[in-house]
ROLOKE-15813 format. One line per field, with one value per residue (C-alpha): residue in three letters; x, y, z. Coordinates in Angstrom, 1 decimal, decimal comma, padded with zeros to 4 digits. Example, Ala and Ser with C-alpha at 12.3 -4.5 7.8 and 13.67 -1.06 7.14 Angstrom:
2
rest = ALA / SER
u = 012,3 / 013,7
v = -004,5 / -001,1
w = 007,8 / 007,1
***
This chain:
67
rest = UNK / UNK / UNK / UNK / UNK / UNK / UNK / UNK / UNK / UNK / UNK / UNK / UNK / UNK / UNK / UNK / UNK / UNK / UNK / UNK / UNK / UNK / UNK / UNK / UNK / UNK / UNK / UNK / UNK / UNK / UNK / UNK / UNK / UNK / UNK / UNK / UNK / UNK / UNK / UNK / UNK / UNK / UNK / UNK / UNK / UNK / UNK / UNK / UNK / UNK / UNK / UNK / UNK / UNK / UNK / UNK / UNK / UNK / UNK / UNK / UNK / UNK / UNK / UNK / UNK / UNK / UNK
u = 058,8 / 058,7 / 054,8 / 053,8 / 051,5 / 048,9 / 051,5 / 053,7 / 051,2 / 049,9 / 053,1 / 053,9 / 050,7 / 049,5 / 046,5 / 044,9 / 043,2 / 039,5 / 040,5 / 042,5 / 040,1 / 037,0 / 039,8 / 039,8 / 036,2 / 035,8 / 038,4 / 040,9 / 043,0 / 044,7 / 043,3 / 045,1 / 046,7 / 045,4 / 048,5 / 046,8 / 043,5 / 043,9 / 046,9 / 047,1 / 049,5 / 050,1 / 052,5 / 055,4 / 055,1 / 051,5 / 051,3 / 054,4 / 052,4 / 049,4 / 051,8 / 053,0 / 049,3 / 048,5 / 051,6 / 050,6 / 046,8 / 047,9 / 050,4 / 048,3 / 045,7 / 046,5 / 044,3 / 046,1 / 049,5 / 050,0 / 051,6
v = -050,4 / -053,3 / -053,5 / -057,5 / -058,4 / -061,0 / -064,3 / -063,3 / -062,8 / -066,7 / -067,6 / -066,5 / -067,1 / -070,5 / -068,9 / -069,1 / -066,4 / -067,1 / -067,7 / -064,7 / -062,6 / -063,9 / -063,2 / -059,8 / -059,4 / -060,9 / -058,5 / -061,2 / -060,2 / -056,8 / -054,6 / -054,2 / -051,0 / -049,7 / -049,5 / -048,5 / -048,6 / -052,5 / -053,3 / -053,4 / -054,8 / -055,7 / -054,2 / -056,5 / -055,7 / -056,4 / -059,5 / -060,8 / -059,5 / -061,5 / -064,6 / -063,6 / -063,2 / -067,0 / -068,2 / -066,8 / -068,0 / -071,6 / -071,4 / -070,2 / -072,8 / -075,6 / -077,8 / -076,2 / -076,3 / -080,3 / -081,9
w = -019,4 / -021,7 / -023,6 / -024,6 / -027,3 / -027,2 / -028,0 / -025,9 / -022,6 / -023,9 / -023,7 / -020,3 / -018,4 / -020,2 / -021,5 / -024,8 / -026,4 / -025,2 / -021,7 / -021,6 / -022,7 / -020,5 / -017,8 / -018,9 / -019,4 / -015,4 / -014,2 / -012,8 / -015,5 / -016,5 / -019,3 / -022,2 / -023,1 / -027,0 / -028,7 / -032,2 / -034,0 / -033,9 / -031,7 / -028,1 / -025,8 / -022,0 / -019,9 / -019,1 / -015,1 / -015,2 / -016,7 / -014,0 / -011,0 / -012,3 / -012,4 / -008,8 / -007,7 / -009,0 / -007,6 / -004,7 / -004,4 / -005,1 / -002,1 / 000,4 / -000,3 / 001,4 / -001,5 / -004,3 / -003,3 / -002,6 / -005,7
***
């Protein structure tokens, strides 16, 4: 199991800080795992079941998913 830190879930999802966090503070994102007394860091299969769970959203809403 592969553990991200905070550039590399922005990188992935899109997200900034700020809107990753409020994400997190809303619960439509996952927690972050405490990695030290000032590090933490998201697991790798988490963040790509988020990603899946977007992907997903946008194409079974028939508004979302016309380009």
């Amino acid at each position: 199991m592969k553990i991200l830190r905070r550039p590399a879930v922005e990188d992935r999802t899109g997200l900034k800080h700020t809107a990753l966090y409020e994400r997190i503070s809303n619960g439509t994102f996952p927690r972050p795992v405490p990695l030290g007394p000032q590090a933490v860091g998201w697991p790798e299969h988490e963040v790509d079941d988020w990603i899946r769970g977007q992907i997903a959203k946008r194409d079974s809403n028939p508004e979302t998913s016309k380009t």
